[in-house]
C-alpha positions in Angstrom: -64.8 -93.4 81.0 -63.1 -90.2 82.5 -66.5 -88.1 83.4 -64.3 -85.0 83.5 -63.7 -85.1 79.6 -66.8 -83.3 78.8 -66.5 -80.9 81.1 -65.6 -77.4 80.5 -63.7 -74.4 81.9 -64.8 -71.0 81.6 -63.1 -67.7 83.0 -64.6 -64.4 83.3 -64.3 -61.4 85.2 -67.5 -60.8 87.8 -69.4 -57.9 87.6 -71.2 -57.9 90.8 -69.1 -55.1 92.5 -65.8 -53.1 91.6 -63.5 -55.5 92.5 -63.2 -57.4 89.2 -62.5 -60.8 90.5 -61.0 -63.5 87.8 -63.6 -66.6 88.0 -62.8 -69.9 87.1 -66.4 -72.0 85.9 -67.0 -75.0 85.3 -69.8 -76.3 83.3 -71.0 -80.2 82.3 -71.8 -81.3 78.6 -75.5 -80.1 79.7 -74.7 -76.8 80.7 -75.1 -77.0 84.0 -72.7 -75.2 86.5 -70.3 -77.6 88.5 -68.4 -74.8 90.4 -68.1 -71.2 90.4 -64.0 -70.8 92.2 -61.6 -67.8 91.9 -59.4 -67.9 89.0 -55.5 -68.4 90.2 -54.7 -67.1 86.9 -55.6 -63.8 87.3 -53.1 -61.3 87.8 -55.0 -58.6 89.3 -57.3 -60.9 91.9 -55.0 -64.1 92.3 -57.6 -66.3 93.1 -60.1 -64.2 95.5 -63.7 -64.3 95.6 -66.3 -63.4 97.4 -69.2 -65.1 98.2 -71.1 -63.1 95.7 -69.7 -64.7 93.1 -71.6 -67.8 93.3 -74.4 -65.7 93.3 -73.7 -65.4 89.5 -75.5 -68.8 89.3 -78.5 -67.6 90.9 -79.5 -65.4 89.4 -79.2 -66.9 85.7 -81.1 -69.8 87.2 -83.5 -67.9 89.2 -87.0 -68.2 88.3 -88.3 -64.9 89.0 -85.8 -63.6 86.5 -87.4 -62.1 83.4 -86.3 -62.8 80.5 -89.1 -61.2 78.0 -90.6 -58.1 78.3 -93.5 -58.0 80.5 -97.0 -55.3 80.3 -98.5 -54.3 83.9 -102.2 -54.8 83.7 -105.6 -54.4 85.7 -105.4 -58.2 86.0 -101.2 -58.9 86.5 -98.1 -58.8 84.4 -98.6 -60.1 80.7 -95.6 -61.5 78.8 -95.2 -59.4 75.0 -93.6 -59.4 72.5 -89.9 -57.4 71.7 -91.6 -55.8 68.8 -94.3 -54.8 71.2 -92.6 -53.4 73.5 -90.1 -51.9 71.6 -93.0 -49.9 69.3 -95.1 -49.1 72.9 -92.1 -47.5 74.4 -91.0 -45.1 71.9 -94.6 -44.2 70.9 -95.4 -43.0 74.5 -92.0 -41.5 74.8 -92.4 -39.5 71.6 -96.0 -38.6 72.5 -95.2 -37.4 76.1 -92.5 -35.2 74.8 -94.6 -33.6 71.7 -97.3 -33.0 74.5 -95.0 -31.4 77.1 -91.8 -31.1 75.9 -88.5 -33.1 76.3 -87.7 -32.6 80.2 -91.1 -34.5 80.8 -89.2 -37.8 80.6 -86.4 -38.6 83.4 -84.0 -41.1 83.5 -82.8 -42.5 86.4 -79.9 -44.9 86.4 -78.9 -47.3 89.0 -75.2 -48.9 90.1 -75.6 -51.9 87.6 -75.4 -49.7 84.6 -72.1 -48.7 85.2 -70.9 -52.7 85.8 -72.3 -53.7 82.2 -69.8 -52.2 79.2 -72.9 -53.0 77.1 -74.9 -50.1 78.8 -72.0 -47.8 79.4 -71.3 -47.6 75.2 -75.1 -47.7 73.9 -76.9 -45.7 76.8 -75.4 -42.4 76.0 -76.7 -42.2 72.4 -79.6 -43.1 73.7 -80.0 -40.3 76.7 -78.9 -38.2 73.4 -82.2 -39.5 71.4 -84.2 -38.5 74.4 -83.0 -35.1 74.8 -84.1 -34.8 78.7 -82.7 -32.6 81.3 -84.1 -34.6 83.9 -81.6 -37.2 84.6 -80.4 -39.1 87.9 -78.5 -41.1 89.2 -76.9 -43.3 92.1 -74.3 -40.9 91.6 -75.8 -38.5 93.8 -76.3 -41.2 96.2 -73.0 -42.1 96.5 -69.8 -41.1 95.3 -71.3 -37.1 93.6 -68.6 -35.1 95.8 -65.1 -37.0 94.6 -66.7 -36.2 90.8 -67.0 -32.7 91.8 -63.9 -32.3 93.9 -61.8 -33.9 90.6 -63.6 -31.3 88.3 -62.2 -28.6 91.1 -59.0 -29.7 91.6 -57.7 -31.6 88.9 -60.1 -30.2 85.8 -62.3 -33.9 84.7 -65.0 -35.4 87.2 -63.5 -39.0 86.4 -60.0 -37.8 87.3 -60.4 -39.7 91.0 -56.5 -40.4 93.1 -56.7 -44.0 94.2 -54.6 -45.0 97.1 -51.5 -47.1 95.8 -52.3 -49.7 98.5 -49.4 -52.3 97.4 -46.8 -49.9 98.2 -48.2 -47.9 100.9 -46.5 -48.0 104.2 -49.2 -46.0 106.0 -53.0 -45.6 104.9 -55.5 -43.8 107.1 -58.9 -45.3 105.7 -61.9 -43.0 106.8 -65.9 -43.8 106.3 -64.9 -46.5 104.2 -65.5 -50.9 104.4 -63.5 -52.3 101.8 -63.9 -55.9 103.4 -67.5 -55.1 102.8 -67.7 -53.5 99.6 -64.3 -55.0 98.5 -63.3 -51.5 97.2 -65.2 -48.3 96.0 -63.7 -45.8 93.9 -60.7 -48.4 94.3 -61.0 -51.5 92.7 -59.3 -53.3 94.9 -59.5 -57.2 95.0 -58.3 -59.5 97.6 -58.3 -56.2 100.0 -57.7 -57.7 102.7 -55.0 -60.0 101.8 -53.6 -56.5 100.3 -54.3 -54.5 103.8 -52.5 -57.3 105.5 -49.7 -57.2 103.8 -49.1 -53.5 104.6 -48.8 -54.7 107.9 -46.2 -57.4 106.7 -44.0 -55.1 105.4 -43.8 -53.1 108.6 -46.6 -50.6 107.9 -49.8 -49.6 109.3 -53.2 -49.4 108.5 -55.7 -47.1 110.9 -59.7 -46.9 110.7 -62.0 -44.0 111.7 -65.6 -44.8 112.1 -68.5 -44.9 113.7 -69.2 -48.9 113.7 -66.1 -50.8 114.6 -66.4 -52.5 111.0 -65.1 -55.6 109.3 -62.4 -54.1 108.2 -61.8 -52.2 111.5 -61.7 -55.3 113.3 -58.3 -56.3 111.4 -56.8 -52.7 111.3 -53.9 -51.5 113.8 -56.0 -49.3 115.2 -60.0 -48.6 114.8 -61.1 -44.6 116.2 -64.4 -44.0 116.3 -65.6 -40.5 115.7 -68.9 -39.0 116.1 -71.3 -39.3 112.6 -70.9 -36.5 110.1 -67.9 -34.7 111.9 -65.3 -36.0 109.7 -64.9 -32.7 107.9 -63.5 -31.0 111.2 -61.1 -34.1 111.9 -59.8 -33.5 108.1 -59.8 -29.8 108.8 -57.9 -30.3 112.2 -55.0 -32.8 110.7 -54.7 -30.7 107.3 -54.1 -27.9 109.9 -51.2 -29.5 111.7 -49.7 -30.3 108.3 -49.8 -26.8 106.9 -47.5 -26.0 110.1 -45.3 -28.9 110.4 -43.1 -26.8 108.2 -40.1 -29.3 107.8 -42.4 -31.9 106.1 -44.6 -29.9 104.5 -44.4 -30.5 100.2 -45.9 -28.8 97.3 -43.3 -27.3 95.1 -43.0 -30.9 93.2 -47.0 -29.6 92.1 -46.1 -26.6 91.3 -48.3 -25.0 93.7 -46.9 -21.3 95.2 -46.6 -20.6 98.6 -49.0 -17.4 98.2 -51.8 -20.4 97.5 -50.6 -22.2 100.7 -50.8 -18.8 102.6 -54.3 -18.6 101.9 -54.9 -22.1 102.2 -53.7 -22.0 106.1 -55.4 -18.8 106.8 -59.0 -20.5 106.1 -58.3 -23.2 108.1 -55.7 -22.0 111.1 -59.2 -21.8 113.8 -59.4 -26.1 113.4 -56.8 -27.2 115.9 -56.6 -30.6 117.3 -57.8 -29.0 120.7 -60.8 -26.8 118.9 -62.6 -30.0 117.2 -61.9 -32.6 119.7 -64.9 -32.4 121.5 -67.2 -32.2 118.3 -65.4 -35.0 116.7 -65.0 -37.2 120.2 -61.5 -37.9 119.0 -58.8 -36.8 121.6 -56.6 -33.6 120.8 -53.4 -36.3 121.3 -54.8 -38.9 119.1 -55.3 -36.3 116.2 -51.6 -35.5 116.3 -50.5 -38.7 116.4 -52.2 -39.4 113.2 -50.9 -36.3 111.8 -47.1 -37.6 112.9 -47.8 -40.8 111.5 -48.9 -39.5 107.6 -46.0 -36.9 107.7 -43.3 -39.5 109.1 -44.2 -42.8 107.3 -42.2 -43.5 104.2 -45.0 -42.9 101.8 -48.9 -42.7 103.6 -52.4 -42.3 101.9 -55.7 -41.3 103.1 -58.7 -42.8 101.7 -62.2 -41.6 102.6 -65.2 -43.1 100.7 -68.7 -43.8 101.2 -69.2 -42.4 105.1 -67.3 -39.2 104.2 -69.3 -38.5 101.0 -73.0 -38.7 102.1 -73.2 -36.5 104.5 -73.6 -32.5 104.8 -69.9 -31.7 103.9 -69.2 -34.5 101.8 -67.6 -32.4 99.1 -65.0 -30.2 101.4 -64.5 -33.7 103.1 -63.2 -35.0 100.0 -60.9 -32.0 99.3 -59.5 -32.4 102.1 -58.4 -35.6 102.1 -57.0 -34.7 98.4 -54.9 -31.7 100.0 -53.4 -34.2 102.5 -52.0 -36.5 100.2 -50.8 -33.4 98.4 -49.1 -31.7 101.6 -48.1 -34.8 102.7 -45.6 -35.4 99.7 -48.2 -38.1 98.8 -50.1 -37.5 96.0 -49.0 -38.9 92.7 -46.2 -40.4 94.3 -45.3 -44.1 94.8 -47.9 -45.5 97.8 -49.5 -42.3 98.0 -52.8 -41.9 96.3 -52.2 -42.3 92.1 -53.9 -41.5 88.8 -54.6 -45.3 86.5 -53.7 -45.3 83.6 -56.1 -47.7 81.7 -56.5 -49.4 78.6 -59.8 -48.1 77.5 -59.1 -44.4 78.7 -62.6 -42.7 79.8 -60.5 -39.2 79.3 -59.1 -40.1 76.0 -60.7 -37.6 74.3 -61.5 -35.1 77.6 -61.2 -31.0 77.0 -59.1 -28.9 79.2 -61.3 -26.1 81.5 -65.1 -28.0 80.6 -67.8 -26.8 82.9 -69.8 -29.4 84.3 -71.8 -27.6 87.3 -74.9 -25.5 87.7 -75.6 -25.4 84.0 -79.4 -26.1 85.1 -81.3 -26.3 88.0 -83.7 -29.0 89.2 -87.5 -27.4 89.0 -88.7 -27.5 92.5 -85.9 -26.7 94.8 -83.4 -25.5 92.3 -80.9 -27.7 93.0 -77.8 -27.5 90.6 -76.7 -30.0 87.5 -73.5 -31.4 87.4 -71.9 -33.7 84.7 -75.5 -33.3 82.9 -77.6 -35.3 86.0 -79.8 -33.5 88.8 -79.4 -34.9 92.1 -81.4 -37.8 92.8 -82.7 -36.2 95.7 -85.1 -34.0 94.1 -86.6 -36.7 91.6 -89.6 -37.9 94.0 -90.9 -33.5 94.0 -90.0 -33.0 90.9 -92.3 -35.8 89.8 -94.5 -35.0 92.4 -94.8 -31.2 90.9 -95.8 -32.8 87.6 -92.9 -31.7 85.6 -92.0 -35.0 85.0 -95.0 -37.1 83.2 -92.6 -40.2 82.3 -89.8 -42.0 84.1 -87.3 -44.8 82.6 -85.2 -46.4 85.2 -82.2 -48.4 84.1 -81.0 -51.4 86.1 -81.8 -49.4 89.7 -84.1 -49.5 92.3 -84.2 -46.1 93.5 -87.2 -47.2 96.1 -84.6 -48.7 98.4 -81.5 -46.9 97.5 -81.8 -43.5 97.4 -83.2 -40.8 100.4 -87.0 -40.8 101.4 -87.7 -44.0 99.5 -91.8 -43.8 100.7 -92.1 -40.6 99.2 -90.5 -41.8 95.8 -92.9 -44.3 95.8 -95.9 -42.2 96.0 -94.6 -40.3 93.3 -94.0 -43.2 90.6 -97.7 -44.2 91.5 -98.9 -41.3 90.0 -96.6 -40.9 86.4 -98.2 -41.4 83.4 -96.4 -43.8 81.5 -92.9 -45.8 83.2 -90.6 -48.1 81.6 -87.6 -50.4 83.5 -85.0 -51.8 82.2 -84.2 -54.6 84.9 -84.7 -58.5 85.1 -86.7 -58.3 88.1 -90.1 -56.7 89.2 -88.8 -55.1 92.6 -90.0 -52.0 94.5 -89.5 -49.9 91.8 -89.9 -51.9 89.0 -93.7 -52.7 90.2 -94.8 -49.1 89.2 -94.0 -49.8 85.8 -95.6 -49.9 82.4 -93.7 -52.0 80.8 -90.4 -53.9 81.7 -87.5 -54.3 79.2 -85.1 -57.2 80.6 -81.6 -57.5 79.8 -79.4 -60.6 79.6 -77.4 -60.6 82.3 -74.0 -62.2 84.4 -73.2 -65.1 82.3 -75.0 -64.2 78.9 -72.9 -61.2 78.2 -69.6 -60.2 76.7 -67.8 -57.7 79.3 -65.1 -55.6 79.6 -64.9 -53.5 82.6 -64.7 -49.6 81.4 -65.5 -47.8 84.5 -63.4 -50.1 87.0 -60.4 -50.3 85.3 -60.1 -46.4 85.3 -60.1 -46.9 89.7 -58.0 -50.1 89.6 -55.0 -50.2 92.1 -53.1 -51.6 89.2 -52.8 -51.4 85.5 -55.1 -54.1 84.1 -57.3 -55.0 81.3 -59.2 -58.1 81.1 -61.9 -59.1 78.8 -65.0 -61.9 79.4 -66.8 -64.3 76.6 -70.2 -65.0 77.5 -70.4 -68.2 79.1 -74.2 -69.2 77.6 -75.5 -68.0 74.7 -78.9 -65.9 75.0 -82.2 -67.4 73.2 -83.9 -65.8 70.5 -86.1 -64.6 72.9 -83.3 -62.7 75.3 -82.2 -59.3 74.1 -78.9 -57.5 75.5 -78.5 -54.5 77.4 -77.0 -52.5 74.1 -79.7 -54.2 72.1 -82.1 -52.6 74.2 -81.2 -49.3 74.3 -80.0 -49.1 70.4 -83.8 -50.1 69.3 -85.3 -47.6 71.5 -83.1 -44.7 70.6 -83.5 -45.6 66.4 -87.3 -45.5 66.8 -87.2 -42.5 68.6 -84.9 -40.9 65.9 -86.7 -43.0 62.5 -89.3 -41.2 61.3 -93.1 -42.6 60.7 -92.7 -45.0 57.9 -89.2 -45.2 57.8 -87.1 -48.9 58.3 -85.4 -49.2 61.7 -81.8 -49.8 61.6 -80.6 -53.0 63.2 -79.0 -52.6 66.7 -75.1 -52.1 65.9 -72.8 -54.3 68.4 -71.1 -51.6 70.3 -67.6 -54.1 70.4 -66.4 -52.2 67.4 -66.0 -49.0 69.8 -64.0 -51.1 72.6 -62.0 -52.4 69.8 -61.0 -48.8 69.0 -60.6 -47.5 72.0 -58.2 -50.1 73.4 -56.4 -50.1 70.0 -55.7 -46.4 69.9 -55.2 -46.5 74.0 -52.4 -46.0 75.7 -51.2 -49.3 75.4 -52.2 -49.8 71.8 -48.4 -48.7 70.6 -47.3 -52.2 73.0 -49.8 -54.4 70.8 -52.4 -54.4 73.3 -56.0 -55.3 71.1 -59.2 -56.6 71.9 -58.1 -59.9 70.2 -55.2 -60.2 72.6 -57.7 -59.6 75.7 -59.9 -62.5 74.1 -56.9 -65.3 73.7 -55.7 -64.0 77.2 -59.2 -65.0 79.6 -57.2 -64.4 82.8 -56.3 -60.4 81.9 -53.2 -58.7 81.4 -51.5 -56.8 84.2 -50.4 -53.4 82.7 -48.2 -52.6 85.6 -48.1 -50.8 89.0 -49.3 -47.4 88.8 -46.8 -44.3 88.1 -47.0 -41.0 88.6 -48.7 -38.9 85.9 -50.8 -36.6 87.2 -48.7 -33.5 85.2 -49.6 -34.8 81.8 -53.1 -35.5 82.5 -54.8 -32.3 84.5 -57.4 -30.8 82.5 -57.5 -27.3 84.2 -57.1 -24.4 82.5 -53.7 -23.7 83.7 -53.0 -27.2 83.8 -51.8 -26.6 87.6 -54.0 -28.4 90.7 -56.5 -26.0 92.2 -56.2 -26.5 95.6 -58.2 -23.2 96.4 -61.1 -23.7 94.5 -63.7 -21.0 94.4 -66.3 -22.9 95.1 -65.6 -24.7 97.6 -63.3 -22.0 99.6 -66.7 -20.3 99.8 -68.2 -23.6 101.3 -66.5 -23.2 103.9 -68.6 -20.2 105.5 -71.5 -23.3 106.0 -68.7 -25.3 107.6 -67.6 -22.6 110.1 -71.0 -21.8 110.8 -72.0 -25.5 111.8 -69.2 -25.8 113.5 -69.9 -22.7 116.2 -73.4 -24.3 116.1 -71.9 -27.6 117.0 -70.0 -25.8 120.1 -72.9 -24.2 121.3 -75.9 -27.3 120.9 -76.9 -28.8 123.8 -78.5 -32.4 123.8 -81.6 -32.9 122.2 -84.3 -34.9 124.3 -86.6 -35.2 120.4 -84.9 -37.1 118.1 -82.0 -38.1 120.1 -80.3 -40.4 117.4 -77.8 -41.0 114.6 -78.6 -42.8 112.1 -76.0 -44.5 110.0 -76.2 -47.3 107.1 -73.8 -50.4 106.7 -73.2 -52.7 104.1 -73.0 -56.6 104.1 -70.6 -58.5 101.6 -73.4 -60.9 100.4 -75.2 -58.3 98.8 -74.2 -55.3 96.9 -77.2 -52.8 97.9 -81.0 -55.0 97.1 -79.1 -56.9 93.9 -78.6 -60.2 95.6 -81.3 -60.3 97.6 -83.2 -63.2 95.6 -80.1 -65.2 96.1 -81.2 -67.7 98.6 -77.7 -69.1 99.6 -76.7 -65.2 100.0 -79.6 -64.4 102.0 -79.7 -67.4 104.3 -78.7 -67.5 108.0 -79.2 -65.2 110.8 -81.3 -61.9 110.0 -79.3 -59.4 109.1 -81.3 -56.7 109.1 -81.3 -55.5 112.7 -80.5 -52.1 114.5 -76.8 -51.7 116.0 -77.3 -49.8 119.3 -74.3 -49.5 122.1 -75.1 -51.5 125.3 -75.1 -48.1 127.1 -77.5 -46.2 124.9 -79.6 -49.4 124.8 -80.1 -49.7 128.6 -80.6 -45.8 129.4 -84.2 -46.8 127.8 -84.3 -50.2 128.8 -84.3 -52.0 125.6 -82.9 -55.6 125.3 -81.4 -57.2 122.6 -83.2 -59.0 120.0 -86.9 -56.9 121.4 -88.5 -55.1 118.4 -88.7 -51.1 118.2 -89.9 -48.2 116.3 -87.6 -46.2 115.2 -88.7 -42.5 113.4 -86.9 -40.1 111.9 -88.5 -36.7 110.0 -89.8 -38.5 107.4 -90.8 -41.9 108.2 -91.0 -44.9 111.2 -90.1 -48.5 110.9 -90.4 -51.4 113.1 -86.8 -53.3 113.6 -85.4 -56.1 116.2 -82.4 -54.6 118.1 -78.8 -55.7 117.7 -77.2 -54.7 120.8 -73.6 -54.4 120.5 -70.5 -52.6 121.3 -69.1 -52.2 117.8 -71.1 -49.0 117.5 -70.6 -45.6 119.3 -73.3 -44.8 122.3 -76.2 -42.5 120.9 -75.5 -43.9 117.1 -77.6 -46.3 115.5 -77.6 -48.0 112.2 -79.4 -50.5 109.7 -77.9 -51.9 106.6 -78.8 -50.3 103.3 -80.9 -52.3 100.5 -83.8 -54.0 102.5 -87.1 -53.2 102.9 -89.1 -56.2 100.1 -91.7 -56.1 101.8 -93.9 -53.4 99.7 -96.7 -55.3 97.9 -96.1 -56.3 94.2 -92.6 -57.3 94.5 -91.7 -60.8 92.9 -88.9 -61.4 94.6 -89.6 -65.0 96.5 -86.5 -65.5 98.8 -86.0 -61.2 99.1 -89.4 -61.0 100.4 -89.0 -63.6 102.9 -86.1 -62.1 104.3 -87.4 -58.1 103.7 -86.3 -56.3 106.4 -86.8 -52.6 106.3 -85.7 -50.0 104.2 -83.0 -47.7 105.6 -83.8 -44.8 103.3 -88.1 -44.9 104.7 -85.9 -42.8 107.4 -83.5 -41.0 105.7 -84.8 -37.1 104.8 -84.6 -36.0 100.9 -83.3 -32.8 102.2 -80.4 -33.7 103.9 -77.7 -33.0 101.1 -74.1 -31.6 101.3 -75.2 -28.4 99.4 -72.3 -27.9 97.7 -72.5 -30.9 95.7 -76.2 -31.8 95.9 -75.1 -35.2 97.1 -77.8 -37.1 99.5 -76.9 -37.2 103.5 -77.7 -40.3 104.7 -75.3 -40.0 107.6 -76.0 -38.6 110.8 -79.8 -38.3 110.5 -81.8 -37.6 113.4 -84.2 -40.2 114.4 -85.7 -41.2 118.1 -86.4 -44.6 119.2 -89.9 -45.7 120.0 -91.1 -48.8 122.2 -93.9 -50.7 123.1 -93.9 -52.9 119.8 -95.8 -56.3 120.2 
């Protein structure tokens, strides 16, 4: 008998990072996963994975899963009821807010929410039901200042120029990792196949960095630069653009040469020769960049996580956007593009919205934008007793975002917490009650957010691969009982949670691709996805500013640059410090994506990963040796690490991978707390933020190295 007759294929698209990788599965008559391999059907990914994606299995087999909602108690966790919960939840939600008003609840919701289409349709109407003011977000711990420099320049926060990396012929890639994160604000699969084969063609790819990275370590050329002085590197090369007059291009955006004018006249003091020595980049080196963007036959510069979380993160990204535009590059073929997706997020957008400032956060004022409060102020604000209750959604703020040990203080003293999550992590343990979702291979998905950052047109839709148990509830299930008890009155019956499918169907049908035949049926008979195209220019037709003309001298941010100039005469005039002598920079691995994976024991195993990088040089100016264990303090807090001593890291910078740290007690996490590390942001300060933007700085922190650890 043939034993492969009963065995089935299933492909789906994996949700574990932005890269939206095709999988091919395979699963035995009794359900049990044969192999997990990349589908070669896909258009978009052609057969890449990561190793991530076998995590997938993991965690749907992983015992410390939940899969019912759970009660903290004096004596443990208790296992309720749905019901239960459900009528807990909204009754202390509804009390805390009749007591002291709506803002006494926050939200805060992590990076998983936005890879689940489930959330991303239900959790707004719910977030509506609540009413609250208080909301954060990873946002603000990540990616905050492209959002705002999109609203600026361009009119929408979701309007985002991803680099067209299949037709580029030069691509300058800045604070950025993509053989790490396999893309980020550019879903980008099979990267470095892609990266490659710029170089195929008879291009170039350069990295500028700190670390000499993964994806350094296969570019043309790797720079480093000093931590946190990208901004003046930006300034210096826009600079040289704005007078290499023979190449320089706007009249195709309809900008004026009076806005150039005053454009160059804020910027004309950042020469190559003037930032040099703040950046540690050479004068010559700058301009050989600059010659390369201007002279290549279409160039791109793409600046992502190092750029954004740090002081300047917000004029970093505007600069890099004015680049591409002076450089003749921006909505132009291998230049950096506008998607055009299937389920447009800017359908129904409005032309000169205000999404900034609007509010304030209660302790240090910080502004609003796009209706969330930088995550940065949630710990005092809860600490100041404004907030009584907190819901957190699929995150684990404890690790992930800045001064995690004084976030945890403050969720032990809320009065009532609810998380929606499958596991009872660092956050998670401060909890009331715990709502978990189906996750991975329960669900239906369709990739909203991703497909508005893909490097090509596509559209792909995933079956569920097992079907949940009566005693599983979905993500949208969740959040649609919550919000119609909070909005039923006493007495009243509960509507059933509605399938939000309906609304993709809709929005793909009445898409931009809905005229071609393109429906939600087609993506269901078509498992491998549909590849829409490459991307075209269209920028014109969809700016939402008031004149419908790119801002390139925003108000706001032209203003910003008074803090710039001033921290950059500071800069010329510091002298070395002999306190904390450090800079602290995080890193990313490809097994994980920030904590998620962590429980994933094949993802996990091997050498420790969580070690501080240190330069050879800096290492034996204070005699340390490599693998010895050392304190290592910054303002806020001191952890004890083994040293990584290495020259794929710039002398006086330091760095330790984001998302460890398991080690708090509580935590069910079995093969996470055996490999737990520590926790990057115990170091990194709550007020260090790029104050234009409120984003989080977690680049460049000051910290000094202790020794003497047994």
């Amino acid at each position: 008998m043939n034993s492969s007759i009963n065995i089935r294929t299933h492909y789906r698209a994996c949700n574990l990072c932005e890269a939206i990788c095709g999988l091919e599965i395979k699963v035995n008559e009794n359900n049990e996963i044969l192999t997990i391999n990349g589908d070669k059907n896909d258009p978009f990914s052609r057969g890449h994975i990561c190793p991530k994606a076998v995590g997938l299995k993991d965690i749907y087999l992983d015992e410390n899963r939940l899969k019912q909602p759970v009660r903290r108690t004096e004596t443990g966790w208790e296992t309720i009821s749905w019901n239960e919960a459900f009528d807990e939840v909204a009754s202390k939600l509804k009390s805390i807010q009749n007591q002291h008003g709506k803002n006494a609840v926050g939200v805060y919701q992590g990076n998983p929410s936005v890879h689940n289409s489930g959330t991303l349709l239900t959790a707004p109407a719910f977030l509506r039901a609540l009413g609250t003011k208080n909301r954060f977000s990873a946002t603000s711990a990540d990616q905050l200042p492209h959002h705002f420099v999109a609203w600026q320049m361009f009119g929408h926060p979701l309007l985002l120029p991803i680099p067209d990396i299949d037709r580029t012929d030069f691509m300058l890639i800045i604070g950025a990792n993509p053989l790490a994160s396999n893309g980020s604000l550019m879903t980008v699969p099979d990267v470095a196949h892609r990266l490659k084969a710029i170089q195929k063609r008879g291009g170039k790819f350069v990295v500028i960095d700190p670390r000499k990275t993964e994806t350094a370590k296969i570019a043309d050329q790797h720079l480093f630069i000093k931590p946190a002085t990208d901004v003046y590197l930006l300034l210096a090369i826009l600079n040289e653009v704005l007078n290499t007059k023979e190449f320089l291009h706007y009249d195709q955006l309809n900008i004026t040469p009076e806005e150039v004018l005053l454009l160059k006249s804020a910027i004309e003091s950042y020469t190559p020769q003037a930032v040099s020595s703040i950046t540690g980049m050479a004068s010559e080196t700058i301009e050989i960049l600059v010659n390369e963007l201007l002279t290549a036959k279409s160039s791109v510069v793409y600046g992502r996580m190092g750029v954004s979380v740090q002081a300047f993160g917000g004029v970093c990204q505007w600069l890099i956007n004015c680049i591409n535009i002076f450089t003749g590059n921006m909505d132009s073929e291998g230049g950096a593009m506008f998607p055009q997706p299937a389920f447009d997020l800017l359908g129904r957008a409005k032309k000169g919205e205000n999404y900034f400032n609007r509010y304030q956060s209660a302790v240090r004022k910080l502004p609003e934008f796009d209706g969330e409060l930088p995550v940065s102020a949630m710990a005092e604000d809860i600490l100041a007793g404004g907030i009584k209750n907190l819901i957190t959604v699929c995150g684990n703020p404890v690790l992930s975002t800045s001064n995690g040990t004084q976030l945890d203080t403050a969720l032990e003293g809320l009065d009532y917490m609810v998380s929606v999550d499958i596991y009872i992590n660092e956050t998670t343990r401060h909890a009331n009650i715990i709502l978990p979702p189906t996750t991975g291979l329960e669900v239906a998905h369709y990739d909203i957010a991703f497909h508005n950052l893909a490097v090509r047109n596509t559209a792909k839709y995933t079956q569920p691969l097992f079907e949940k148990d009566n005693n599983q509830r979905h993500d949208w299930e969740i959040f649609e009982e919550i919000k119609n008890r909070l909005i039923t009155g006493e007495g009243s019956d509960i509507p059933a949670p509605k399938n939000p499918e309906e609304k993709l169907a809709m929005a793909i049908q009445y898409g931009p691709y809905g005229k071609d035949g393109l429906t939600l049926q087609k993506l269901k008979d078509n498992p491998h996805g549909e590849d829409l195209g490459a991307l075209r220019p269209c920028l014109k037709e969809k700016l939402l500013t008031d004149n419908q003309e790119i801002n390139i001298n925003s108000e706001l941010i032209m203003q910003d640059l008074e803090r710039v100039k001033i921290n950059f005469e500071k800069l010329l005039k510091a002298t070395k410090s002999t306190d904390f002598d450090l800079q602290l920079i995080g890193r990313r691995h490809l097994r994980s994506n920030n904590s998620w994976m962590h429980n994933s024991e094949r993802l996990m195993k091997g050498q420790n990963r969580c070690t501080l990088m240190i330069h050879p040089e800096t290492a034996a100016n204070r005699g340390i040796v490599n693998l010895e264990k050392v304190q290592i303090e910054s303002r806020v807090g001191r952890v004890e690490i083994v040293v990584e001593i290495t020259d794929e890291i710039m002398p006086n910078v330091v760095s330790i991978p984001h998302g460890f740290g398991h080690a708090r007690r509580g935590v069910q996490l079995d093969v996470a707390t055996a490999h737990a590390g520590v926790s990057l942001n115990d170091l990194t300060d709550e007020l260090l933020i790029d104050e234009l933007t409120g984003n989080a700085a977690f680049t460049g922190v000051p910290v000094r190295i202790l020794r003497g650890i047994k």
